[in-house]
C-alpha positions as CSV (number, residue, x, y, z in Angstrom):
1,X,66.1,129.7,41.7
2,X,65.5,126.0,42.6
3,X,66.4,123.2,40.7
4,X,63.3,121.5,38.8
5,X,62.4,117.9,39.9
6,X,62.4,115.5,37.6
7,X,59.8,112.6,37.6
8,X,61.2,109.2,37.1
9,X,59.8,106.1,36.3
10,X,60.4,102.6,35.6
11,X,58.8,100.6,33.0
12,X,58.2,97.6,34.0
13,X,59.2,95.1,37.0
14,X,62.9,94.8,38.2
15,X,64.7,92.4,36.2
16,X,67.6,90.5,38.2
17,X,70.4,91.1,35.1
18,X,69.7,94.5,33.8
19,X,71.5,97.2,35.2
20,X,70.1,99.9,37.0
21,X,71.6,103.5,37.4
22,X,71.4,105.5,41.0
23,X,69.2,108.3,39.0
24,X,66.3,105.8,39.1
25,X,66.4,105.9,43.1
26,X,63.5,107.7,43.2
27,X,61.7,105.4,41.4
28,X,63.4,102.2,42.9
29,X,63.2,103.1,46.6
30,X,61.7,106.5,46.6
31,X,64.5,108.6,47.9
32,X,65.9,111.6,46.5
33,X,69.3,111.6,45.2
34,X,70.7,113.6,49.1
35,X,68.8,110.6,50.8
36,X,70.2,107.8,48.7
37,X,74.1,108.7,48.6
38,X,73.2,108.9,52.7
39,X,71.5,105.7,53.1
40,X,74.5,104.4,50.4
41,X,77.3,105.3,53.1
42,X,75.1,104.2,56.1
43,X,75.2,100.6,54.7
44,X,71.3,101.1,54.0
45,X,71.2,100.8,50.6
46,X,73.2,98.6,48.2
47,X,76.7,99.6,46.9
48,X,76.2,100.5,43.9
49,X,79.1,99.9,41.3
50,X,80.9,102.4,38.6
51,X,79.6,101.7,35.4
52,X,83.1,102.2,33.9
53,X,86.4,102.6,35.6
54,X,86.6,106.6,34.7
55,X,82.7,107.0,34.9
56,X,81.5,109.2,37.5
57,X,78.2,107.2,37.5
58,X,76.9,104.4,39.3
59,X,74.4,101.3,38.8
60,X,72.7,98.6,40.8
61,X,72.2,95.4,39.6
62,X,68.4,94.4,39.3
63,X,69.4,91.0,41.6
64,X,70.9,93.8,44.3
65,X,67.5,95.9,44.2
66,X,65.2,92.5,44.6
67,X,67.5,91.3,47.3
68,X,67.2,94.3,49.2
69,X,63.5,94.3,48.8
70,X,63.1,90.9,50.2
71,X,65.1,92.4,53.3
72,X,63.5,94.6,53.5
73,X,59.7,92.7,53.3
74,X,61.2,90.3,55.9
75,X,62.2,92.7,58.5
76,X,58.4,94.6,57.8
77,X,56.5,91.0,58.6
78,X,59.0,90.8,61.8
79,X,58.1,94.1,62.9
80,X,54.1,93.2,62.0
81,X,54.8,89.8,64.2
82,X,56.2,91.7,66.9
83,X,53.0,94.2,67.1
84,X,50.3,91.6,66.9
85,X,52.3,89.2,69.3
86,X,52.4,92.2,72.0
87,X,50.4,91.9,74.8
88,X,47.7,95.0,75.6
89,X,49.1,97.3,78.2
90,X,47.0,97.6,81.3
91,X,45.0,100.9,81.5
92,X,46.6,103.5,84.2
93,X,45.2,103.4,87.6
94,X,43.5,106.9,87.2
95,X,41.8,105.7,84.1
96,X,40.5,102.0,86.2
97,X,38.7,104.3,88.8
98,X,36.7,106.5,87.0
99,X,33.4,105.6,86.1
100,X,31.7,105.4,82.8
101,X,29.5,107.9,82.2
């Protein structure tokens, strides 16, 4: 039997000094909790921090999660830039000789 999925929401924007616990990644950046603790190691995500030092779970802080969004935005107008500063490629030579019909 599969685990059920639960739906997770946040209410409300991101707020730079609340705390916000790696459960709400879904939510946050819309990874499953596999994805995250992958992305986590890979340096793709922020660290998150233990909420206590015995707890065995872990928060972001809201300024981490804005931070990481205005990365993110930045490096999705560079990519944008990139596409609408390339130059058309030039059709195939197969394609230049036939005629239209």
């Amino acid at each position: 039997m599969t685990r059920r999925k639960l739906e997770v929401e946040l209410n409300g924007d991101i707020q730079p000094d609340r705390i916000y616990r790696t459960t709400l990644s879904p939510a946050i950046f819309g990874y499953g909790p596999q994805a995250t603790r992958d992305k986590i190691r890979n340096g793709d995500l922020p660290t998150p921090f233990p909420l206590s030092p015995t707890s065995r779970f872990e928060a972001w802080t809201g300024r981490q999660i804005i931070e990481h969004r205005a990365q993110m935005q930045a490096l999705a107008a560079e990519k944008a830039k990139a596409i609408a500063d390339r130059r058309p490629r030039p059709r195939p030579l197969a394609l230049r000789k036939m005629q239209p019909v």
